[in-house]
C-alpha positions in Angstrom: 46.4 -27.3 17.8 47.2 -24.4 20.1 50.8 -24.1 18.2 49.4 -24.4 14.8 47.5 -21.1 15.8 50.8 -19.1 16.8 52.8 -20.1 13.9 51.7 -18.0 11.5 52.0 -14.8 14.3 55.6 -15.7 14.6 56.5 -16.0 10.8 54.9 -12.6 10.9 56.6 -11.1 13.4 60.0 -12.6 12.4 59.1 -11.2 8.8 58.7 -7.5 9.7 61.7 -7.6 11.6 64.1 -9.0 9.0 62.5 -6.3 6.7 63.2 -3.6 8.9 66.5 -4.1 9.4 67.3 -5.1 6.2 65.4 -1.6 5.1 67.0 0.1 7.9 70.8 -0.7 6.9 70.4 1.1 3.0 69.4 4.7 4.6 71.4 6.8 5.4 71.9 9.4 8.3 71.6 12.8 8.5 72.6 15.1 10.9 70.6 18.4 10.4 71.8 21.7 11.9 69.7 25.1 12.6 71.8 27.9 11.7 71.4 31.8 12.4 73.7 35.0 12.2 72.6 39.2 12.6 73.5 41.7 10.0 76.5 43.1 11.0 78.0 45.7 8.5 75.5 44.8 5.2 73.2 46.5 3.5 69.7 45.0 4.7 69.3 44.6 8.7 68.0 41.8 10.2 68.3 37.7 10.9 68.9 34.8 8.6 67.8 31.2 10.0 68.3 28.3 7.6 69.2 24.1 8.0 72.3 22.8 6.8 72.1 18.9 6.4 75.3 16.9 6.6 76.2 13.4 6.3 76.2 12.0 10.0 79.5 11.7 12.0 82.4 13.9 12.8 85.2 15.2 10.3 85.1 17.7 7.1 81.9 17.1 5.9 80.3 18.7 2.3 76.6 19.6 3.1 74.2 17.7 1.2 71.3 20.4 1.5 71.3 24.2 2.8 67.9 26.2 2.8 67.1 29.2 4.6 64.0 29.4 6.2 63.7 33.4 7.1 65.2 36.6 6.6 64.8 40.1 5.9 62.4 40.0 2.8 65.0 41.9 0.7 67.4 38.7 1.0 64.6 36.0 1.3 64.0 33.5 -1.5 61.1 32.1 -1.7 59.9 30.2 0.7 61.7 26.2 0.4 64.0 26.9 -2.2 67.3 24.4 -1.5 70.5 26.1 -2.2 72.5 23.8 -4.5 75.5 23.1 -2.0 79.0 22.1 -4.5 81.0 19.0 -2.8 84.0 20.2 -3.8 83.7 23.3 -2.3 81.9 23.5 0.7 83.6 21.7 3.6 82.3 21.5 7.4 84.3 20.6 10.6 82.0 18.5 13.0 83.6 17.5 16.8 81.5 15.5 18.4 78.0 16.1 16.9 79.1 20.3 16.5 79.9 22.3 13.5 83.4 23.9 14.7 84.4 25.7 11.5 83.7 25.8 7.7 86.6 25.6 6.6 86.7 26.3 3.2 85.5 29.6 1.0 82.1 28.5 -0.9 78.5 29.6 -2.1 75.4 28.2 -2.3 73.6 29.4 -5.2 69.9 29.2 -4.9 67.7 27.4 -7.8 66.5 30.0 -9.2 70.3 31.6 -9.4 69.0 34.9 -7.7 70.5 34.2 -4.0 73.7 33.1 -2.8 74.0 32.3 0.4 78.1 32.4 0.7 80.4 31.1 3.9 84.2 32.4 3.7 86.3 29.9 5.9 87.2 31.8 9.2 85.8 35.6 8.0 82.5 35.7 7.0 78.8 34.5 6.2 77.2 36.7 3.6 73.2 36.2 2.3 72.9 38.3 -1.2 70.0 39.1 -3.1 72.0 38.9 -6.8 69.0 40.6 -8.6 69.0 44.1 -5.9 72.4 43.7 -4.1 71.3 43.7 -0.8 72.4 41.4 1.7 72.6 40.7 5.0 76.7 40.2 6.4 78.1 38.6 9.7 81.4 37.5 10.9 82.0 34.0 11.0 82.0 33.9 14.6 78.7 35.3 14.9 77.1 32.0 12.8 75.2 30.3 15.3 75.0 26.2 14.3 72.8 24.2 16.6 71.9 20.4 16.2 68.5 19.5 15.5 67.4 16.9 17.6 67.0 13.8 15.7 64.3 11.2 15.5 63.5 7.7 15.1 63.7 6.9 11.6 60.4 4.7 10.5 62.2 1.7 10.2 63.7 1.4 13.4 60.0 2.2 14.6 59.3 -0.9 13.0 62.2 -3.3 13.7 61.2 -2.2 18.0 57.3 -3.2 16.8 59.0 -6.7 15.2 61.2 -7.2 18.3 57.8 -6.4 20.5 55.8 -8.7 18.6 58.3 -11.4 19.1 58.8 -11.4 22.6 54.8 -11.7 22.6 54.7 -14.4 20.7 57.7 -16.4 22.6 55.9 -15.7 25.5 52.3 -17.1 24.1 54.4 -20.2 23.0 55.4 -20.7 26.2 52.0 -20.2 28.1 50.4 -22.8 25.4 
């Protein structure tokens, strides 16, 4: 009678972790990098900070999604605006889990069309209000790229709970 009772626990158990795997294995990772660079010789003075998203790994990789999250308010969009990134032009190198080098000339234009938020290979990194013509200029060299620590995604969350919950109930077999 005592197994009857712990059957149903592990079908469960088993359940929730074939889901989450199975869920885990069609998501795919991100890595996400900070990014921030000084005016240097533009027009507006100041900081931009912003998030570039990548696919995960190392090689030339096209961002997926590029916001900025502050600057000077001549040059800021408003607040969450994504900055349509172009595959075929916009190219990072990542070495082992760092942005190197973006390698290739693009821009970013912002949703709305009045930003651009432009990275030119080895020179420069440029943030333009297209409206005013103010913008905020660095060299290249001066783009700090940091990489956002990542975390669990929910389903691996799950899949350790599943795994958990099976060791408990192998262990309840045993004790019954």
């Amino acid at each position: 009678m005592k197994q009857l009772q712990h059957k149903p626990f592990l079908y469960v158990a088993s359940l929730v972790t074939v889901a989450s795997v199975v869920g885990s294995a069609s998501v795919a990772n991100a890595a996400t990098f900070n990014f921030s660079f000084s005016n240097e010789t533009g027009s507006v003075p100041g900081t931009v900070e912003g998030m570039i998203e990548l696919p995960d790994g190392d090689g030339v990789l096209a961002a997926t999604s590029v916001i900025v999250t502050s600057a000077p308010s001549e040059v800021l969009p408003p607040s969450g605006i994504n900055f349509v990134p172009n595959a075929q032009f916009n190219s990072f190198e990542v070495v082992n889990g760092e942005i190197v080098n973006s390698s290739v000339n693009f821009s970013f234009l912002s949703t709305t069309s009045d930003f651009t938020l432009d990275f030119f290979g080895l020179d420069l990194v440029i943030l333009t209000n297209e409206v005013t013509g103010d913008f905020v200029q660095a060299s290249i060299e001066s783009v700090n790229f940091t990489d956002v620590t990542s975390t669990p995604e929910p389903t691996s969350i799950i899949s350790l709970l599943g795994v958990t919950v099976l060791g408990i109930a192998s262990q309840l077999k045993k004790k019954a």
